[in-house]
PyMOL Python script that loads the backbone (N, CA, C, O; Angstrom):
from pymol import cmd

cmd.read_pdbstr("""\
ATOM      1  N   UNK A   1       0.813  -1.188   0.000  1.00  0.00           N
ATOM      2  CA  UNK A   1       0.000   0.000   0.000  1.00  0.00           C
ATOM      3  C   UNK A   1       0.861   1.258   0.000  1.00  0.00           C
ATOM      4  O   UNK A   1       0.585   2.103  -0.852  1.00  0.00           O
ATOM      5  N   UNK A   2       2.003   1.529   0.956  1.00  0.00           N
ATOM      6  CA  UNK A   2       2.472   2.451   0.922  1.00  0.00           C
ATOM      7  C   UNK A   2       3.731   2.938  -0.040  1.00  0.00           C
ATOM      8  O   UNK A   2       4.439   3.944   0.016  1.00  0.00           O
ATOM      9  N   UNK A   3       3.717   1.814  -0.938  1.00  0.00           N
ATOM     10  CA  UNK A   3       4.613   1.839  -2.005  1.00  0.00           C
ATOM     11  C   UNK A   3       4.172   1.900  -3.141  1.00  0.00           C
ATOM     12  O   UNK A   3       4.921   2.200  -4.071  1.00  0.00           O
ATOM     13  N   UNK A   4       2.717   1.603  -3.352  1.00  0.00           N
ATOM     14  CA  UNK A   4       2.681   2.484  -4.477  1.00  0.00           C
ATOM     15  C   UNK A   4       1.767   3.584  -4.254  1.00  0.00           C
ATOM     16  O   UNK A   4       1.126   3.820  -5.278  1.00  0.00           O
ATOM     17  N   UNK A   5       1.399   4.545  -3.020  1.00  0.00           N
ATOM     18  CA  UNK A   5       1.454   5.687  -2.748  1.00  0.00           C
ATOM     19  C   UNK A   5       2.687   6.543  -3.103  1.00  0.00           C
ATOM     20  O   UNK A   5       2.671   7.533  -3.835  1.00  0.00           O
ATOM     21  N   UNK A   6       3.722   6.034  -2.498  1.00  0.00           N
ATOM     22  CA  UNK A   6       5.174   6.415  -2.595  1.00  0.00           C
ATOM     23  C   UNK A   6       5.143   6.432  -4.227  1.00  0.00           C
ATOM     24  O   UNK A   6       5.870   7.344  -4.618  1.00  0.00           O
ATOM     25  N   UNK A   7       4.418   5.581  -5.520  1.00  0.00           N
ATOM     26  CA  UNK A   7       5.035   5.762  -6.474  1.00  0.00           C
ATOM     27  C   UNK A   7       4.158   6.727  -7.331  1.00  0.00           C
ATOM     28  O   UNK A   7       4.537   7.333  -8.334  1.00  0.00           O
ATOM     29  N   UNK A   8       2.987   6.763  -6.793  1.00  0.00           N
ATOM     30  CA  UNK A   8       1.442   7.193  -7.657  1.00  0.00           C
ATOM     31  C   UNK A   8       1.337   8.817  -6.904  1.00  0.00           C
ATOM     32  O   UNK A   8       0.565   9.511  -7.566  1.00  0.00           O
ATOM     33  N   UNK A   9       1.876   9.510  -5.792  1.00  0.00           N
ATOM     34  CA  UNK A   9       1.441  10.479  -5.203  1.00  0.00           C
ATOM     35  C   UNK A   9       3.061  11.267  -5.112  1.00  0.00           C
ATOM     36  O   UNK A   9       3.607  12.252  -5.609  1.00  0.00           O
ATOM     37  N   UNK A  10       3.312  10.473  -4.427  1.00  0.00           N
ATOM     38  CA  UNK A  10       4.684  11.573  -3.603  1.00  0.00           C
ATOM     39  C   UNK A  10       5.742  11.558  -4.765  1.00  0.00           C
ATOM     40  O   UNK A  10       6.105  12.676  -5.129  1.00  0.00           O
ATOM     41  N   UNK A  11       6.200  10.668  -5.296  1.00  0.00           N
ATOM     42  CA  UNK A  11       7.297  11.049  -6.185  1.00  0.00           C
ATOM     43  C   UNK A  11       7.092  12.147  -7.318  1.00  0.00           C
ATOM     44  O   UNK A  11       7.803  13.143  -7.454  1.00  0.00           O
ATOM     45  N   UNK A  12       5.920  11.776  -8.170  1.00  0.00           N
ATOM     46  CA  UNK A  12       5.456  13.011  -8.775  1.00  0.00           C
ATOM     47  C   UNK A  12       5.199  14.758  -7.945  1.00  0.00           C
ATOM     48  O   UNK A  12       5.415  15.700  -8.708  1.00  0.00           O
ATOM     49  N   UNK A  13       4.873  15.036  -6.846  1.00  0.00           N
ATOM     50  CA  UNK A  13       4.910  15.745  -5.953  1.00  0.00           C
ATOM     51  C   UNK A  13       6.310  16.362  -5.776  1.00  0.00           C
ATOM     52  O   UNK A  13       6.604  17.550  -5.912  1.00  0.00           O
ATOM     53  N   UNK A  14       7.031  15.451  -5.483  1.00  0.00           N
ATOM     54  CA  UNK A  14       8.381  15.504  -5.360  1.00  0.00           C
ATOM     55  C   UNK A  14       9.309  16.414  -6.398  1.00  0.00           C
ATOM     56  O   UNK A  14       9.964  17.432  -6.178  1.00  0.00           O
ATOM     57  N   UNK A  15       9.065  15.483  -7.873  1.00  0.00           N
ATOM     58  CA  UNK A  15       9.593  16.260  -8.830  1.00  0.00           C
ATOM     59  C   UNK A  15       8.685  17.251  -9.091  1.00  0.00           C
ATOM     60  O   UNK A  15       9.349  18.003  -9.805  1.00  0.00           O
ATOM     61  N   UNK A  16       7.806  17.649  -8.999  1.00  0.00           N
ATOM     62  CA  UNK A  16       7.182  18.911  -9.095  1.00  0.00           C
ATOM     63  C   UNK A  16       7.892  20.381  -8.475  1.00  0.00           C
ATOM     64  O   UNK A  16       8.281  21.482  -8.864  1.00  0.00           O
ATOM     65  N   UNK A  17       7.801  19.808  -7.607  1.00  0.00           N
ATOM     66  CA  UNK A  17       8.345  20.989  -6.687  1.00  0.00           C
ATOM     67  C   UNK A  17      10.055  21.093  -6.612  1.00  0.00           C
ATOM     68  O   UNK A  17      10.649  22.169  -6.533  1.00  0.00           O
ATOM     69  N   UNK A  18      10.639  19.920  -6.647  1.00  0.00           N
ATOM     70  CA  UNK A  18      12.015  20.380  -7.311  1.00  0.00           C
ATOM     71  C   UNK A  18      12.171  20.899  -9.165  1.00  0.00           C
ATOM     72  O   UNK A  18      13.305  21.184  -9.550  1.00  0.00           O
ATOM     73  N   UNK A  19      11.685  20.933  -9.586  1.00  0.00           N
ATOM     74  CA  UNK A  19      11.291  21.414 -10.954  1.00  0.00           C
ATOM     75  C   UNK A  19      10.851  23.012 -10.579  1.00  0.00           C
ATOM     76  O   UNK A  19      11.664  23.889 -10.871  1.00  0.00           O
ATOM     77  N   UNK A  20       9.904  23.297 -10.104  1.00  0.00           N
ATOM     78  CA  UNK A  20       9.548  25.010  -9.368  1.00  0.00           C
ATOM     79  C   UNK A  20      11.139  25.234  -9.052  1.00  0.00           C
ATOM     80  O   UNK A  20      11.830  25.988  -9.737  1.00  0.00           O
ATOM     81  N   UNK A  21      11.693  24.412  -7.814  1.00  0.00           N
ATOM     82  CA  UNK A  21      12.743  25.478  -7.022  1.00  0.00           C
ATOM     83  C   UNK A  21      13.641  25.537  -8.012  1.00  0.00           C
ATOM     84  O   UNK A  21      14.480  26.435  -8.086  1.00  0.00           O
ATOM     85  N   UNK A  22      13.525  24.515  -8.904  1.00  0.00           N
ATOM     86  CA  UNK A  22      15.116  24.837 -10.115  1.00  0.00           C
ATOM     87  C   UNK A  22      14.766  26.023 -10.514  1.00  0.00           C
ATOM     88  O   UNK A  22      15.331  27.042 -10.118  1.00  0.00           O
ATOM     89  N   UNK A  23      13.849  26.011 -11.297  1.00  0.00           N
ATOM     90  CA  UNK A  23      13.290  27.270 -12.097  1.00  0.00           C
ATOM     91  C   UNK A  23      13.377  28.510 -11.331  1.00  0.00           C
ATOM     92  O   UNK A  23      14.321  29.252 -11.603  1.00  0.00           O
ATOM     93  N   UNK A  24      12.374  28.940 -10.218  1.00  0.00           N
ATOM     94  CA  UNK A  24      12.478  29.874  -9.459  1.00  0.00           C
ATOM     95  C   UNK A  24      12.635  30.071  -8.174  1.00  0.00           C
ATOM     96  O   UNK A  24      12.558  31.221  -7.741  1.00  0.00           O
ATOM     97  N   UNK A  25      12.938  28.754  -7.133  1.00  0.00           N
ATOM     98  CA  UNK A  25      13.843  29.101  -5.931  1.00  0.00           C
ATOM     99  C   UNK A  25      12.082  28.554  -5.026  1.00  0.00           C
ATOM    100  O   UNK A  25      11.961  27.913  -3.982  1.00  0.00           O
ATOM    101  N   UNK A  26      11.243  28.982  -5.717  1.00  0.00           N
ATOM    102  CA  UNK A  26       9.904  29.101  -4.680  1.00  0.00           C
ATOM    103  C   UNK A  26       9.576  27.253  -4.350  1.00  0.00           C
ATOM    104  O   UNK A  26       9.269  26.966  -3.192  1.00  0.00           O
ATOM    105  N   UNK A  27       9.645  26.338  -5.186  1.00  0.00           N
ATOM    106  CA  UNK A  27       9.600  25.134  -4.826  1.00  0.00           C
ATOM    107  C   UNK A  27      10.099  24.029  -3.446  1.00  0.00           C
ATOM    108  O   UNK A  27       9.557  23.066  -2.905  1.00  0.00           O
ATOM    109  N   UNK A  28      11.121  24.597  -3.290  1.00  0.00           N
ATOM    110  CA  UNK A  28      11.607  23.883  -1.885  1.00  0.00           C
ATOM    111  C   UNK A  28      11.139  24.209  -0.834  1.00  0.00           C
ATOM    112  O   UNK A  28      10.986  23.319   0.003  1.00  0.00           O
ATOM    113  N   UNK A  29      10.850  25.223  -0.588  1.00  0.00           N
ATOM    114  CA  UNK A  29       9.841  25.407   1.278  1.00  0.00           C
ATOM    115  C   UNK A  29       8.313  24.232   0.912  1.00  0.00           C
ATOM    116  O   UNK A  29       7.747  23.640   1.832  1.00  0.00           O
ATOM    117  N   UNK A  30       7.830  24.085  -0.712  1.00  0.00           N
ATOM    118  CA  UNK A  30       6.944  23.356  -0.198  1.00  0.00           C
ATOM    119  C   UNK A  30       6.966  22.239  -0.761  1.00  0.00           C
ATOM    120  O   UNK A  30       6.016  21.509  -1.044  1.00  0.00           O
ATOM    121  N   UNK A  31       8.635  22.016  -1.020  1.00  0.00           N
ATOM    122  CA  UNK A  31       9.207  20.119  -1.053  1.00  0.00           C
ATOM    123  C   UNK A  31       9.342  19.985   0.156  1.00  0.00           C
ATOM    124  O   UNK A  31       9.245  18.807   0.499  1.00  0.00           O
ATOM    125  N   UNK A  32       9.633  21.094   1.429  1.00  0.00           N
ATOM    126  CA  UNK A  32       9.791  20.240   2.834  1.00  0.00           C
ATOM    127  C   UNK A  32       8.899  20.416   3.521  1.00  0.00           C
ATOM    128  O   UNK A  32       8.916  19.967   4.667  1.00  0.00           O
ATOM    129  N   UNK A  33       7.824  21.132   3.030  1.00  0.00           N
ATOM    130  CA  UNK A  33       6.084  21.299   3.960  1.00  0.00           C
ATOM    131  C   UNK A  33       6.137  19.228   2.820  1.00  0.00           C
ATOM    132  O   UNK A  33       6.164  18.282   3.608  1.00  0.00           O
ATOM    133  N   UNK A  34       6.143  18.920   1.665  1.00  0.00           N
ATOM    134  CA  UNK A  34       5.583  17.328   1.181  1.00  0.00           C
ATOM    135  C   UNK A  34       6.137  16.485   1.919  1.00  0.00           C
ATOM    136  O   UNK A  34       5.620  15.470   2.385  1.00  0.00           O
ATOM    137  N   UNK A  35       7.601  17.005   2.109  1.00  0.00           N
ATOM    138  CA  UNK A  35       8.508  15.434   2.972  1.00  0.00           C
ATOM    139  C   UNK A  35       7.838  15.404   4.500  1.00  0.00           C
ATOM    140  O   UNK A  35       7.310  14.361   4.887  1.00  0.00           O
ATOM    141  N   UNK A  36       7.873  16.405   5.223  1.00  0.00           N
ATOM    142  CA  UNK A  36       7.267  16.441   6.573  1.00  0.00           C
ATOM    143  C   UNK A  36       5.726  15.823   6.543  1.00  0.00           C
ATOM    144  O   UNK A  36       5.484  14.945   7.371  1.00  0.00           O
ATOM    145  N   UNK A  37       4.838  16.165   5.780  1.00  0.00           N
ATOM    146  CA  UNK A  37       3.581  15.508   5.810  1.00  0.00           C
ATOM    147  C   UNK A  37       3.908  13.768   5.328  1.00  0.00           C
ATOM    148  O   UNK A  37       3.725  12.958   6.237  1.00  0.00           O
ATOM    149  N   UNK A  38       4.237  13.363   4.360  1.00  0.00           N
ATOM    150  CA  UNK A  38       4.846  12.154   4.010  1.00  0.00           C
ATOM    151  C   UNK A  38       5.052  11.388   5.229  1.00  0.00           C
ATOM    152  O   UNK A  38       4.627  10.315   5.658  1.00  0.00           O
ATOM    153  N   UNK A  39       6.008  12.478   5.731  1.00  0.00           N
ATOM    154  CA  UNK A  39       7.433  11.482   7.258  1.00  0.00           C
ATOM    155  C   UNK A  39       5.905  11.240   8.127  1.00  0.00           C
ATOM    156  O   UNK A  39       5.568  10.075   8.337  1.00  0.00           O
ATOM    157  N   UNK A  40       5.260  12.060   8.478  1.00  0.00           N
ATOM    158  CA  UNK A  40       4.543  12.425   9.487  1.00  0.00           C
ATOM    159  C   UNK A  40       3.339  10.655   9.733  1.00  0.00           C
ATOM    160  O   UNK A  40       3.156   9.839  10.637  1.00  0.00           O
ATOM    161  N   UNK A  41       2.752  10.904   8.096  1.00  0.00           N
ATOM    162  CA  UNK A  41       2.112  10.138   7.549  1.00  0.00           C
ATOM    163  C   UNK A  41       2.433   8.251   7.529  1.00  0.00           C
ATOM    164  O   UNK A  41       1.895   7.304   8.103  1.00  0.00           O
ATOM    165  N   UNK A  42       3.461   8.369   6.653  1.00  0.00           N
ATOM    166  CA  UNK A  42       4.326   7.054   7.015  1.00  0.00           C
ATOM    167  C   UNK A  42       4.724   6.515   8.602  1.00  0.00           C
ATOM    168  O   UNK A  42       4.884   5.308   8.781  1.00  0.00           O
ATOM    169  N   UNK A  43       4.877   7.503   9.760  1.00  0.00           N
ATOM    170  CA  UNK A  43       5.655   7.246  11.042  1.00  0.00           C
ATOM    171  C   UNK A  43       4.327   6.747  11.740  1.00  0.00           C
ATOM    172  O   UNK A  43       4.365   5.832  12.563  1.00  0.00           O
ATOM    173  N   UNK A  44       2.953   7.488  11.320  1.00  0.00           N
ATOM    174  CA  UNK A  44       2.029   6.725  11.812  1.00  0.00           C
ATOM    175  C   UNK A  44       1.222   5.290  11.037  1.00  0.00           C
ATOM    176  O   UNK A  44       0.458   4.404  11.420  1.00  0.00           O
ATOM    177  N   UNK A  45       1.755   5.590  10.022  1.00  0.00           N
ATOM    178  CA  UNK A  45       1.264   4.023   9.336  1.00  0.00           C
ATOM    179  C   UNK A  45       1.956   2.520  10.297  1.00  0.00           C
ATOM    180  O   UNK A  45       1.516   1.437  10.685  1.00  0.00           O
ATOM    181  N   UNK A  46       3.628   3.485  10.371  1.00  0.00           N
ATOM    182  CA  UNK A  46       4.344   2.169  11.182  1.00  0.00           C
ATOM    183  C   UNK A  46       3.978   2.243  12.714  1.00  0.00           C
ATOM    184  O   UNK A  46       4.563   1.489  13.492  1.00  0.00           O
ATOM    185  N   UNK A  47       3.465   2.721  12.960  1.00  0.00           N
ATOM    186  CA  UNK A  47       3.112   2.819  14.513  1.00  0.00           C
ATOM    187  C   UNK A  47       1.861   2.058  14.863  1.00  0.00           C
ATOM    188  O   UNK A  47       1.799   1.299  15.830  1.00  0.00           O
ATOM    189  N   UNK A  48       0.648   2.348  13.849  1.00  0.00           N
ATOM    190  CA  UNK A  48      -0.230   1.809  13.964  1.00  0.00           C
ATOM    191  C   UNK A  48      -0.409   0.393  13.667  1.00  0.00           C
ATOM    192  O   UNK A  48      -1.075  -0.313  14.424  1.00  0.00           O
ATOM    193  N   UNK A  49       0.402  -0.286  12.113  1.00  0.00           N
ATOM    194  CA  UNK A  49       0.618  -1.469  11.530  1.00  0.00           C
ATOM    195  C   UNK A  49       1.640  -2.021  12.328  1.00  0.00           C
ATOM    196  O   UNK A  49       1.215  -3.163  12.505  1.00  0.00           O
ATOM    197  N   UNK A  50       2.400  -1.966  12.749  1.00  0.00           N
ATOM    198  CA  UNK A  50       3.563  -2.660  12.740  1.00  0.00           C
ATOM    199  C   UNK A  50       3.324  -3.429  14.157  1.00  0.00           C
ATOM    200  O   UNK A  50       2.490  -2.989  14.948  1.00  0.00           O
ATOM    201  N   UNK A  51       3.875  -4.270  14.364  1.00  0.00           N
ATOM    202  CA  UNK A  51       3.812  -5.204  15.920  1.00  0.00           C
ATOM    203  C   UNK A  51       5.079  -4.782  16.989  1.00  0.00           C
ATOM    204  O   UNK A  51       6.273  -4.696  16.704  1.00  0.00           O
ATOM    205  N   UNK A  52       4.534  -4.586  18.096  1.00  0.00           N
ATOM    206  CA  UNK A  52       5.008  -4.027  18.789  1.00  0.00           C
ATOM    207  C   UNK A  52       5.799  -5.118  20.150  1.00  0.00           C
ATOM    208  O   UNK A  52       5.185  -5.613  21.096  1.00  0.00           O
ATOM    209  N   UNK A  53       7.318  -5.259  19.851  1.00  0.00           N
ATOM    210  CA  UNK A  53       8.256  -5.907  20.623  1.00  0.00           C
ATOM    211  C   UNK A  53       8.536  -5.160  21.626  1.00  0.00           C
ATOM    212  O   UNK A  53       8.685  -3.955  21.426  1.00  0.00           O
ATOM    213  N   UNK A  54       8.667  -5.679  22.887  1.00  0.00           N
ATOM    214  CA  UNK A  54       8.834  -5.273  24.319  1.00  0.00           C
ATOM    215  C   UNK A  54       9.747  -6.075  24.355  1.00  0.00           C
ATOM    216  O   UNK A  54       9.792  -7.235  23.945  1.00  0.00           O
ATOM    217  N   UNK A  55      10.776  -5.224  25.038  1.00  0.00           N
ATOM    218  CA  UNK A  55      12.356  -6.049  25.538  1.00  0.00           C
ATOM    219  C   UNK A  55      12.142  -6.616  27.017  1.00  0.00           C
ATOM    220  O   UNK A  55      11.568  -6.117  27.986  1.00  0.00           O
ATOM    221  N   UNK A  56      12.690  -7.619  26.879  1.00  0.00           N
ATOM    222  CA  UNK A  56      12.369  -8.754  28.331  1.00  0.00           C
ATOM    223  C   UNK A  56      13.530  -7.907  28.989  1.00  0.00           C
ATOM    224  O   UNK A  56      14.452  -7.392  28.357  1.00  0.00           O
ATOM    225  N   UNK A  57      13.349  -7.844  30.311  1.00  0.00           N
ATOM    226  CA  UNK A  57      14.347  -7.517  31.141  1.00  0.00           C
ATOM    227  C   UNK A  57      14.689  -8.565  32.163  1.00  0.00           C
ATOM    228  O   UNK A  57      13.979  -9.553  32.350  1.00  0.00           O
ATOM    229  N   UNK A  58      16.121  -8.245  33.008  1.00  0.00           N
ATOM    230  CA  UNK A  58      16.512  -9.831  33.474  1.00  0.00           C
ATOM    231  C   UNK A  58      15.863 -10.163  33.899  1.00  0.00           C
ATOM    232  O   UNK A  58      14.818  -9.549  34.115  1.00  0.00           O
ATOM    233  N   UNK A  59      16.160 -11.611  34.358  1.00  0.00           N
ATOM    234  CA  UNK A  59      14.947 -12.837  35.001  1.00  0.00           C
ATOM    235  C   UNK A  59      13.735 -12.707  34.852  1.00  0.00           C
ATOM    236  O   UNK A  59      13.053 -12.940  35.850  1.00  0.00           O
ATOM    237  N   UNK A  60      13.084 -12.329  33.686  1.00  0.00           N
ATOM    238  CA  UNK A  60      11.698 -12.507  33.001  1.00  0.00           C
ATOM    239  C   UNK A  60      11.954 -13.371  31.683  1.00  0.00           C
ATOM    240  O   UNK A  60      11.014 -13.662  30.943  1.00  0.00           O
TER     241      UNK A  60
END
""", "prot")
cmd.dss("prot")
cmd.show_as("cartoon", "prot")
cmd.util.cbc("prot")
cmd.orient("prot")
């Protein structure tokens, strides 16, 4: 699922806005407003999906 989000949404996004900042500088403040929503997005996908290991501590 989150890989071909990663291929169908954000990468195009991506080069978009590095394409703006080449051209006129204005693209990168909102390539790192896309990566921060992305990070934000993804950190709760793995938080919510992912299984959650608890480290045994001694004599348990």
């Amino acid at each position: 699922m989150i890989v071909r989000e990663i291929y169908e949404k954000i990468i195009p996004e991506i080069e978009k806005n590095v394409a703006e900042g080449l051209s006129n500088g204005s693209g990168f403040s909102g390539l790192a407003a896309l990566v921060c929503h992305w990070q934000s997005k993804c950190d709760r996908i793995k938080t919510s999906e992912m299984p959650v290991y608890y480290e045994r501590g001694p004599g348990k």
